[in-house]
N, C-alpha and C positions, 0 to 999 in steps of 0.2 A: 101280417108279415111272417114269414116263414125262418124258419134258422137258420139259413143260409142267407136272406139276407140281411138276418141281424147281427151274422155274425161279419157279411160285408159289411155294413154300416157301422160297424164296431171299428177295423181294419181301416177300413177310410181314413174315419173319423180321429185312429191312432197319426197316420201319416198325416192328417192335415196340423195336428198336433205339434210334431215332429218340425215340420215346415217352420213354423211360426216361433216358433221356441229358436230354431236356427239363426233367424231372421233378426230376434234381438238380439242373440250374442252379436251379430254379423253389426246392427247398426251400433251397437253400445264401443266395439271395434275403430268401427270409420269414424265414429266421432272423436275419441280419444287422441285417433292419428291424424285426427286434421287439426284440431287443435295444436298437437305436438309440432307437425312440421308448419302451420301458420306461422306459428310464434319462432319459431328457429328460422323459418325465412324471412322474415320481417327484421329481427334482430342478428342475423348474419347474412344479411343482404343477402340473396340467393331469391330472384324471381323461379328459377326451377324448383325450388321449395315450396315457393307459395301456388305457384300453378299444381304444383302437387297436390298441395292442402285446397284449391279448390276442388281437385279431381273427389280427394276423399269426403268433402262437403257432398258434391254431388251424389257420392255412396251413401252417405247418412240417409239425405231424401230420398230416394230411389230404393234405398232399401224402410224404409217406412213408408212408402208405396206399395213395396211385395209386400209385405205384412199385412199392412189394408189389403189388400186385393188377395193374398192367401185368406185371410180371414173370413171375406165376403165366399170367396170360392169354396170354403173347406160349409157352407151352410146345407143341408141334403136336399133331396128334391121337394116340391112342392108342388101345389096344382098350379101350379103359375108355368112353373121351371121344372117340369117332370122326367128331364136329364140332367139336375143340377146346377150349378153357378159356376162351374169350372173352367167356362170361359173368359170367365172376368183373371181368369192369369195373364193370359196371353196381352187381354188388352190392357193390363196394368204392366206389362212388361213392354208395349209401345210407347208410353209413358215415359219407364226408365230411360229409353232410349232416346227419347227427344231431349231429356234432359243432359245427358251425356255428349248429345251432341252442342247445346247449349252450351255447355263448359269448355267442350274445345272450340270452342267458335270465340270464345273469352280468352281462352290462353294462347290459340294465335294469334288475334286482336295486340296483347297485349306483348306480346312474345317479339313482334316485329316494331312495336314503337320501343322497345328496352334495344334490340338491337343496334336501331340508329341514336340511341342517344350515351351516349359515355358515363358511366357510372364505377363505383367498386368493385372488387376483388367481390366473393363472397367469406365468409371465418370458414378454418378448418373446422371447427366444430359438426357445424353442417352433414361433412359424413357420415361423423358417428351417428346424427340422426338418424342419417338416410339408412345405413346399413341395420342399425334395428330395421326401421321401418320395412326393408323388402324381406325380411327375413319372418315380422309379423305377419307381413301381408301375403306369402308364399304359402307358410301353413295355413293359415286361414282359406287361402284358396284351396288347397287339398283339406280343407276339412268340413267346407259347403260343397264341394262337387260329391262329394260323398256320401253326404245328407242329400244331394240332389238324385243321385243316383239309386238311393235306397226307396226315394219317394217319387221318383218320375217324376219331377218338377221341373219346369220348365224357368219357372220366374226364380227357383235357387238355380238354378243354371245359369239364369242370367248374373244372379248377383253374384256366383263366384265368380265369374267370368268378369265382374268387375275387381273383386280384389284382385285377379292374377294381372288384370290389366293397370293397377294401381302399383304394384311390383316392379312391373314394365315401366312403369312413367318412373317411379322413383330409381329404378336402374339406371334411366335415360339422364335422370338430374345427377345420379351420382357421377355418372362418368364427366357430364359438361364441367362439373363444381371440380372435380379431379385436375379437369385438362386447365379450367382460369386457375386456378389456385396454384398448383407446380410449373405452367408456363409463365405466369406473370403478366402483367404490364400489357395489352396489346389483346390480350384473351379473356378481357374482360364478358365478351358477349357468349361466348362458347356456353355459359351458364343459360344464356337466353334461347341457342338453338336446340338445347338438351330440353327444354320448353318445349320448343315447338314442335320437336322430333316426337312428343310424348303427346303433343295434341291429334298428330295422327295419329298413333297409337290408337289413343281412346274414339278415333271417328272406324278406324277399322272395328275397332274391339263392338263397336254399335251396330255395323252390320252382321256379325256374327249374331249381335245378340239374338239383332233382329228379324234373321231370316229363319229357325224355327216356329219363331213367334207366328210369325204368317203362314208358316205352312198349316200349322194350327188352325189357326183360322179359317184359311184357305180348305180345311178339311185333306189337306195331300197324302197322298197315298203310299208313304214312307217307310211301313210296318211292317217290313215283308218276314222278320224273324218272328214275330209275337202272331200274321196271318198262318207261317208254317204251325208254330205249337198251336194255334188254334184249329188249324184242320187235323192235325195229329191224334188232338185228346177227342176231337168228333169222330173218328172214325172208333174210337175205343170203344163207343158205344155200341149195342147190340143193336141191329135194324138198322145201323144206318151203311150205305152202300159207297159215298161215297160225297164229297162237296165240291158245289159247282163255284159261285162266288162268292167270297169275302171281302167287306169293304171296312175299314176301320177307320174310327172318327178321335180325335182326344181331345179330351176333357178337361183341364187341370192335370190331374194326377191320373183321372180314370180314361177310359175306352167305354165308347159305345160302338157296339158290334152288328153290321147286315151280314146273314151270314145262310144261304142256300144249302139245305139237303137234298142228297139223293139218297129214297127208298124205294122198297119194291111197290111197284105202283100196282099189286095186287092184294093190297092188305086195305084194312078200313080207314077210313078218314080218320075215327079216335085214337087208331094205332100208332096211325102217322102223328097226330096231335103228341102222343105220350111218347112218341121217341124225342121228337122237337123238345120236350120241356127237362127229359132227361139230359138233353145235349145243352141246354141254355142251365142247368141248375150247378153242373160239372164244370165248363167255361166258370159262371161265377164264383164257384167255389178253389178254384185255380191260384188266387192269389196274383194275379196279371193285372187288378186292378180293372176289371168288366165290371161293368154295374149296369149295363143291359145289351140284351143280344134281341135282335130282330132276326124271324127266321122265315123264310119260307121254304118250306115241302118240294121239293121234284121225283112224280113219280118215275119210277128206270124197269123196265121190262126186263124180267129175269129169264123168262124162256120163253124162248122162241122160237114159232113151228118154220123148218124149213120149208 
């Protein structure tokens, strides 16, 4: 192995780190706030509390599924897997999402038998929960998008994307709990449709998750910022004339790169070989998170007899 890609493997190896380390603040987080709002909607009657505290149930799991699945994903290549495990995000992050959808499938369920049937007020208390609560669960989400951003990760993207959507739900219960609570008598269910309003939430919040995940997988062709700097830093090479096509695949965190040169097709085959490996050593050493480029040669006729 060569020092560039020990010092990729090093790099990786840092952000799959990073990832994982994220992941347990994040679930140690949803467990704490599901407990909190459980017990405060059980004992101040508030079903939007409790469908809350399943949402954040659902967090705890789902984010101890990225974790497994970062974890498997952050393992390097092998002769098995000799582009890595990095797929296993994506498909641990369709996971999240069934589960997600699970829960709102629970809180509408439940959402519309509370509204036909006549029950309490919920306690003022209730708010003060909720208002910690969106106000943990807002940072939190600006402080995994962050982490997600630094490390290209797909499955922290998903799990902020569940705390901002945990935020959302708890906004949803504060207002319903706001409107039974100061109307009175008659508005006892407003607490139940601040439920269900939240259970869409969390079925939208699933298709977002979901539809990078698939492109992922899908291999789609999305990249068109990371395709420019990679034609950019190939031309900076010496001998190379000019690139025909670039296709890009992701990984987990990384890219695997097909990526066509154009050089003078009057140079040697070896020449052509050592400019290719000059241009795939540069890409890797980039810090874009490449951990292999596939390249083919085109030669391009530099002069030409009229």
């Amino acid at each position: 192995m060569n020092s560039i890609d020990q010092t990729k493997t090093t790099d990786t190896a840092n952000l799959w780190m990073i990832g994982m380390s994220t992941m347990k603040s994040s679930m140690l987080l949803s467990l704490v706030m599901a407990i909190i709002k459980g017990v405060a909607g059980i004992f101040g009657n508030s079903y939007a509390l409790v469908a809350d505290a399943l949402e954040s149930v659902s967090d705890v799991i789902s984010s101890l599924l990225v974790w497994l699945g970062l974890k498997y994903a952050s393992k390097p290549p092998d002769e098995g897997h000799p582009f890595g495990h990095g797929r296993a995000e994506p498909l641990v992050t369709f996971v999240v999402v069934g589960f997600l959808i699970l829960t709102a499938g629970v809180i509408i369920y439940q959402s519309i038998i509370n509204i036909m049937t006549p029950h309490k007020l919920p306690a003022h208390f209730t708010l003060i929960i909720l208002g910690i609560v969106i106000i943990a669960k807002e940072l939190m989400y600006r402080w995994v998008i962050k982490k997600s951003n630094s490390t290209n990760s797909t499955a922290l993207k998903a799990d902020a994307q569940h705390h901002r959507s945990d935020a959302i739900t708890s906004l949803s219960a504060f207002v319903g709990i706001s409107i039974a609570i100061y109307l009175g008598p008659g508005y006892e269910a407003a607490d139940d449709w601040a439920a269900l309003i939240a259970a869409f939430v969390i079925l939208y919040n699933s298709f977002m998750i979901f539809k990078p995940a698939w492109g992922e997988i899908m291999d789609e062709q999305n990249h068109s910022e990371l395709i420019q700097k990679i034609k950019v830093c190939a031309l900076e090479i010496e001998g190379v004339k000019d690139t025909e096509k670039c296709y890009v695949r992701k990984a987990g965190i990384n890219y695997l790169i097909d990526l066509h040169l154009e050089v003078d097709g009057s140079i040697s085959v070896f020449d052509g070989h050592e400019i290719a490996h000059r241009v795939e050593d540069k890409l890797k050493s980039c810090g874009w998170g490449i951990i292999y480029v596939s390249m083919h040669v085109e030669p391009v006729r530099t002069n030409v007899e009229c």
